[in-house]
C-alpha positions in Angstrom: 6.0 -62.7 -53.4 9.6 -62.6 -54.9 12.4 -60.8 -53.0 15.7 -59.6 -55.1 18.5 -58.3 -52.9 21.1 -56.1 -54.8 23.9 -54.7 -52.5 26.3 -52.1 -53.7 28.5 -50.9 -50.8 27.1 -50.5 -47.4 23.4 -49.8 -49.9 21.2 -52.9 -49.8 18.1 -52.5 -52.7 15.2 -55.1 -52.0 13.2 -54.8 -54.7 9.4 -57.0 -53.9 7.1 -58.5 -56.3 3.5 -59.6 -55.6 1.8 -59.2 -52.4 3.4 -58.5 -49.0 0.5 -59.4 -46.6 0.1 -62.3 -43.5 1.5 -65.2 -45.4 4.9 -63.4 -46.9 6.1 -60.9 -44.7 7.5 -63.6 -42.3 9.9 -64.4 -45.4 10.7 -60.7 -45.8 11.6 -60.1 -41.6 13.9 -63.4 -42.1 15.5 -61.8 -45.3 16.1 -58.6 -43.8 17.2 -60.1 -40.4 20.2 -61.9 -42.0 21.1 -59.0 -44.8 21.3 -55.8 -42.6 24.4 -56.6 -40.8 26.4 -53.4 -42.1 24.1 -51.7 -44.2 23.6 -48.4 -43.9 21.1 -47.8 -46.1 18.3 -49.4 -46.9 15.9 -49.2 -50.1 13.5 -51.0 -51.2 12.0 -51.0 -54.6 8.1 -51.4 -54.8 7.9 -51.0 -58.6 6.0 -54.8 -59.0 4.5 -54.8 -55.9 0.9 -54.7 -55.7 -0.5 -55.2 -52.2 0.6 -54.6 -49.1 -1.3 -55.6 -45.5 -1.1 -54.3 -42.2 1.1 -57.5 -41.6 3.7 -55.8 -44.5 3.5 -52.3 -42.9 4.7 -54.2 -39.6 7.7 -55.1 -41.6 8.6 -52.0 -43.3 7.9 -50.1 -40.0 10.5 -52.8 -38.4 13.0 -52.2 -40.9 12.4 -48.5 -40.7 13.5 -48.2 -37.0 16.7 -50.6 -37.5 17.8 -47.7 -39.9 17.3 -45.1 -37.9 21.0 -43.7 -37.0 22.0 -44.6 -40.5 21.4 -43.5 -43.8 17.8 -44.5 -43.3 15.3 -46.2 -45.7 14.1 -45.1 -48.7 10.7 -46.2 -50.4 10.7 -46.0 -54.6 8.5 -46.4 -57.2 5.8 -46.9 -54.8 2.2 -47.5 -57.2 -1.0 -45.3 -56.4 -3.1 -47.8 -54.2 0.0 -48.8 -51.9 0.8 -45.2 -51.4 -2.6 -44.3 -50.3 -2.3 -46.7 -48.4 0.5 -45.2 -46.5 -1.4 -41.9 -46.7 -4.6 -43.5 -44.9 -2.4 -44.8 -42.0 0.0 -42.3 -41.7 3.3 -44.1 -43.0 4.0 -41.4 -45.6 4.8 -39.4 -42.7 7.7 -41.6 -41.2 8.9 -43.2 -44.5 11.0 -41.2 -47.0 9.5 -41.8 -50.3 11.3 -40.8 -53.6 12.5 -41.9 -57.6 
């Protein structure tokens, strides 16, 4: 998985490549643990990625609830399979997903 970080203000973009599952979302948690420190909004761009495991939804979840009290987290260009994915476990109803 490949990880881009764009910060424009107190807006971090993480834009993910690849898979986000067991073996790569330990890299994401340690990315986001040392780039959050005053953010206040969070998005991250799923345009190229294609997977996503219960071990990524951990993750997102995780980063979810750190924004809480902010500007939140925002989800875009989330593909067909992951989003059904968040449909089937109930994500699409915590995460704001949008353009």
């Amino acid at each position: 998985m490949n990880i881009t970080k764009q910060i424009n203000g107190k807006e971090l973009t993480i834009a993910l490549e690849g898979k986000l599952d067991t073996t790569t979302a330990p890299e994401l948690e340690q990315e986001l643990e040392k780039s959050l420190d005053g953010v206040d909004k969070l998005v991250f761009d799923l345009k190229d990625m294609d997977y996503i495991s219960s071990a990524g939804l951990r993750v997102l979840l995780s980063a979810h609830k750190k924004m809480i009290g902010k500007n939140g987290m925002l989800l875009k260009n989330v593909c067909e399979e992951i989003m059904e994915i968040f449909e089937v476990t109930g994500f699409i109803d915590m995460f704001q997903v949008g353009e």
